[in-house]
C-alpha positions as CSV (number, residue, x, y, z in Angstrom):
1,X,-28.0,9.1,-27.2
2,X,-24.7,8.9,-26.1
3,X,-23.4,11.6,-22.9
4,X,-20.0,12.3,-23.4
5,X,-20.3,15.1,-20.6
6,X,-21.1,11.8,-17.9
7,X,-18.2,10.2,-19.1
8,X,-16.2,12.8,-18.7
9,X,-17.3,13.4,-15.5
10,X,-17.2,9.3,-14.3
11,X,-13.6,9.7,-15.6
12,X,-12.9,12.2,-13.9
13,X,-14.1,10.7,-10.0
14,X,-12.2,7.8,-10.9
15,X,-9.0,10.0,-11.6
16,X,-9.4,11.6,-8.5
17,X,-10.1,8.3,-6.3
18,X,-6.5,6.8,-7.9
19,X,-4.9,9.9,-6.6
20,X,-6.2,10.1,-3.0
21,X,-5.4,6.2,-3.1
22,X,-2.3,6.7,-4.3
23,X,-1.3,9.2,-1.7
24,X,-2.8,7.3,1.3
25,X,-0.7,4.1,-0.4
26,X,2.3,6.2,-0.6
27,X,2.3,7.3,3.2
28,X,1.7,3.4,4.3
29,X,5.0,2.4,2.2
30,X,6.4,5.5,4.1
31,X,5.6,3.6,7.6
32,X,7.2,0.3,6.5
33,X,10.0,2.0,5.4
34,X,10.5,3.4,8.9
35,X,9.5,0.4,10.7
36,X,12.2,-1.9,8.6
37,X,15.1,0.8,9.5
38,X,14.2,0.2,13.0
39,X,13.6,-3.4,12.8
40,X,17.1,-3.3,11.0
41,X,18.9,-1.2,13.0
42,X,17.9,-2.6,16.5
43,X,15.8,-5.8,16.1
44,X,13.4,-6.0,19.2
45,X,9.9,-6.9,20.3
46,X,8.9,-3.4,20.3
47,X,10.0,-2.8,16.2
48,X,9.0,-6.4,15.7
49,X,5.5,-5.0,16.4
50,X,5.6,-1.9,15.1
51,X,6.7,-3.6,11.8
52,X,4.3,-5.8,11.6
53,X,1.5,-3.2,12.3
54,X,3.1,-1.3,9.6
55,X,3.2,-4.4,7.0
56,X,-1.0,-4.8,8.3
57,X,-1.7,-1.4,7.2
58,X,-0.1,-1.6,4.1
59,X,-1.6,-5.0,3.1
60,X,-5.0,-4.0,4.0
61,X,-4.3,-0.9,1.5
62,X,-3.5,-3.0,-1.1
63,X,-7.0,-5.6,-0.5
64,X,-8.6,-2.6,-0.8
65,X,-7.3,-1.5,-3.9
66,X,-7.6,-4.9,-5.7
67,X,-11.2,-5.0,-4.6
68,X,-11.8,-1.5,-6.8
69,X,-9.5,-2.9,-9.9
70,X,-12.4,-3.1,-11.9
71,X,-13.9,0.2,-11.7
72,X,-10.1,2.0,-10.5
73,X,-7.6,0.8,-12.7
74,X,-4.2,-1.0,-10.4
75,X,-0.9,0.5,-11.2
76,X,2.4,0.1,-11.2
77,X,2.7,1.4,-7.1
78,X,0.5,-1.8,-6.4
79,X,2.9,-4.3,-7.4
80,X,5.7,-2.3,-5.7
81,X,3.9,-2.0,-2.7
82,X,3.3,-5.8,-2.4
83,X,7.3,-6.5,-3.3
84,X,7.8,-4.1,-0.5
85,X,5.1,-6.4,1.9
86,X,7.0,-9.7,1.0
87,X,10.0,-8.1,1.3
88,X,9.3,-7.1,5.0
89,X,7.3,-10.2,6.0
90,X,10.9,-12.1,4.7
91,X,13.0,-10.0,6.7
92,X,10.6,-10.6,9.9
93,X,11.0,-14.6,9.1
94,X,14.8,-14.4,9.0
95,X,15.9,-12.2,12.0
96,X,15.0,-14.1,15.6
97,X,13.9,-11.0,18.0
């Protein structure tokens, strides 16, 4: 016999795991962000690190994440996330502090 009820429910915890990942994900891209406008703005050793602490964070988010693909689906956010991790780790090769 089939439980629709525990499906339901499975469902549902998995809905709620992608959001709370999603928002923790969201408030990592939030910190490169920053760290980039500094690193931009002012290039030193101090945004150097910060950046690159920021850039850790996130990419640790994101192993994370691929480790649970199976069972929580990846999303469109992932991909944009990583973009936004090669983006900055570029940006860190090119300027010299």
């Amino acid at each position: 016999m089939y439980d629709y009820n525990s499906e339901k429910k499975v469902s549902h915890f998995k809905n709620q795991c992608r959001n709370q990942l999603f928002k923790v994900g969201a408030e990592f891209e939030k910190n490169v962000y920053q760290a980039q406008t500094l690193f931009s703005k002012s290039p030193s050793e101090e945004s150097k690190l910060s950046l690159l602490c920021a850039i850790g964070e996130l990419s640790g988010y994101l192993k994370v994440r691929k480790s649970l693909s199976p069972q929580v689906a990846q999303d469109l956010a992932m991909q944009k996330q990583q973009a936004i991790v090669n983006k900055a780790l570029k940006e860190l090769r090119e300027v010299e502090v």
